[in-house]
N, C-alpha and C positions, 0 to 999 in steps of 0.2 A: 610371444603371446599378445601383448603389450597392442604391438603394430596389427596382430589379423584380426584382434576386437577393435581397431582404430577404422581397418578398413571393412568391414562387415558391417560396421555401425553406419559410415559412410556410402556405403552401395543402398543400406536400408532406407537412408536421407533420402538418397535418389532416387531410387525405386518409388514413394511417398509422393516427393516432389514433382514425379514425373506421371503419375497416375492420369488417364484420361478421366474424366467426371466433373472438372472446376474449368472452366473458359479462364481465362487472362481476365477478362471484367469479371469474373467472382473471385479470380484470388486478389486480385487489387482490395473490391470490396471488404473480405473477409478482412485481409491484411488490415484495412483502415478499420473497421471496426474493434479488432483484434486489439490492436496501437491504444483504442481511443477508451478500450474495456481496463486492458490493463492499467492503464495512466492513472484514469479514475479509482482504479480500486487500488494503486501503488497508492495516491495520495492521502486517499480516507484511511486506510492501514495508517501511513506514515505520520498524517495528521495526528491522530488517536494516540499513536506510540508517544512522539514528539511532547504531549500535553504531560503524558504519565513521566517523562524522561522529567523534563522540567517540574513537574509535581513534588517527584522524591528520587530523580535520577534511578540508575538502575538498580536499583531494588523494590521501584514501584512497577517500572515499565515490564520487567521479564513475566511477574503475576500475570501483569494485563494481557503481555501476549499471549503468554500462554493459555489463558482463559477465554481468551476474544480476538484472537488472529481467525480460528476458525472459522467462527461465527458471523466474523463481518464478513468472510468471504464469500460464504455464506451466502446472505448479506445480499452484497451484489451480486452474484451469480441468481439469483430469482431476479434482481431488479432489471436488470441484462437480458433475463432468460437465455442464459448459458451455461458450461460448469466449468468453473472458475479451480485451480489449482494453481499454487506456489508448490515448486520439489527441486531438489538438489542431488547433487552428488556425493555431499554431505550432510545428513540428514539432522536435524533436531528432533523433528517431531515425525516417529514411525508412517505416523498415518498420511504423511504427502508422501512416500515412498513413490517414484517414479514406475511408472510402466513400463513397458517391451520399447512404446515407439521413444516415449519421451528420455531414455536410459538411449536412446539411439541419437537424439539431439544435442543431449547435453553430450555425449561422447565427440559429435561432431562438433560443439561449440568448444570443446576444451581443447581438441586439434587444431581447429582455427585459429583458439587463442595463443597456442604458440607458436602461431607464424605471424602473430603480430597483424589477422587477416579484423577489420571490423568487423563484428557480428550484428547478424540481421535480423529479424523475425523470418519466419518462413510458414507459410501456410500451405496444406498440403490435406488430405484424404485421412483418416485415420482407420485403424483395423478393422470399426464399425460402419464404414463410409460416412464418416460426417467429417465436415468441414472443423478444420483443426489449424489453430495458430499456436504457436510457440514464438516466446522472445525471448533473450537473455538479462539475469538480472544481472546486474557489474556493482560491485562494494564499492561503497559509498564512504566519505571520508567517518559519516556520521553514524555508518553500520558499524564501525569497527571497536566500539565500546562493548558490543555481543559479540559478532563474529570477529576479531582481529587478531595477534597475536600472544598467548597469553606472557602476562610481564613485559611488554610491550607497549603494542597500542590496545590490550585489556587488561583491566586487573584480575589478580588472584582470584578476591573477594567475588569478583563477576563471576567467573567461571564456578565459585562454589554454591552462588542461587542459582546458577542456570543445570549446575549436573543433581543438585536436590527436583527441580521440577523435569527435566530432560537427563534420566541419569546414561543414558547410553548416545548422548549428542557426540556428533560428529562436526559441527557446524562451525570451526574456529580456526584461525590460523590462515585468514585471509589480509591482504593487504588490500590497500587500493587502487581501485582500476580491475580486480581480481573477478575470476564469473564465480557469483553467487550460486544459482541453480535457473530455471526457467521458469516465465509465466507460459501455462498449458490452457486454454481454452475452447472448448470444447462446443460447437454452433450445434443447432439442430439439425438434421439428416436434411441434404439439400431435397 
């Protein structure tokens, strides 16, 4: 079962990938915008977190996220004029729940990752015809305080403010170097 959702998710890639409607100079484009959307709003997120982590460590930071991950994203997705989504394969928060195409990327990026293949953005068509980037997020030494292993590299205490605000998260038990989930980006209809 395992391997013909591996490869249906992978035909889905390609089929996307391969759509006539984006010349090579608009997926370049896209892609560079895509990179330059993501970056900035990894940062300002990361920033934000960072301040709260240091504030009162994690037990100030998970409120914040939880409260204001959305909203920055928010945030920049108007400042951008784009629609800006973080999702996973392991969800915390229900409401990034991945789509059809983007359940078909991450499928592809957790194949890749275990061939040890670098993962790439990829920009490609999406259901609605608009131009659509995906990139993979990869755990971070300093994500693993939330998402790592619990009694490991997280503590108990962690996981019990994170399952009081996120009681059905799935989002833990990642090491580093590990794919988090994707940034989805979402341009306006060419």
């Amino acid at each position: 079962m395992r391997s013909f959702l591996s490869i249906l998710s992978i035909s889905l890639i390609l089929f996307l990938s391969c759509q006539k409607g984006l010349t090579e100079t608009q997926k370049k484009e896209y892609l560079a915008k895509g990179k330059q959307i993501a970056k900035t709003t990894a940062q300002h997120l990361g920033g934000e977190l960072t301040k709260h982590m240091k504030a009162g460590g994690v037990s100030k930071a998970i409120p914040y996220c939880n409260g204001q991950a959305g909203p920055l994203t928010q945030e920049m997705s108007e400042k951008f004029k784009v629609a800006i989504k973080r999702t996973s394969h392991k969800l915390r928060n229900s409401n990034n729940a991945p789509t059809a195409n983007e359940t078909a990327i991450l499928e592809q990026f957790k194949e890749l990752k275990t061939t040890n293949t670098t993962l790439k953005p990829v920009v490609a068509l999406d259901d609605k015809g608009r131009p659509h980037f995906y990139a993979p997020i990869i755990v971070q030494k300093k994500c693993l305080a939330c998402h790592g292993v619990i009694g490991d590299s997280m503590k108990p205490a962690t996981d019990s403010i994170i399952k009081t605000l996120y009681p059905k998260d799935k989002a833990t038990g990642f090491y580093e170097g590990d794919l988090r989930g994707i940034w989805s980006i979402a341009f306006e209809s060419k």
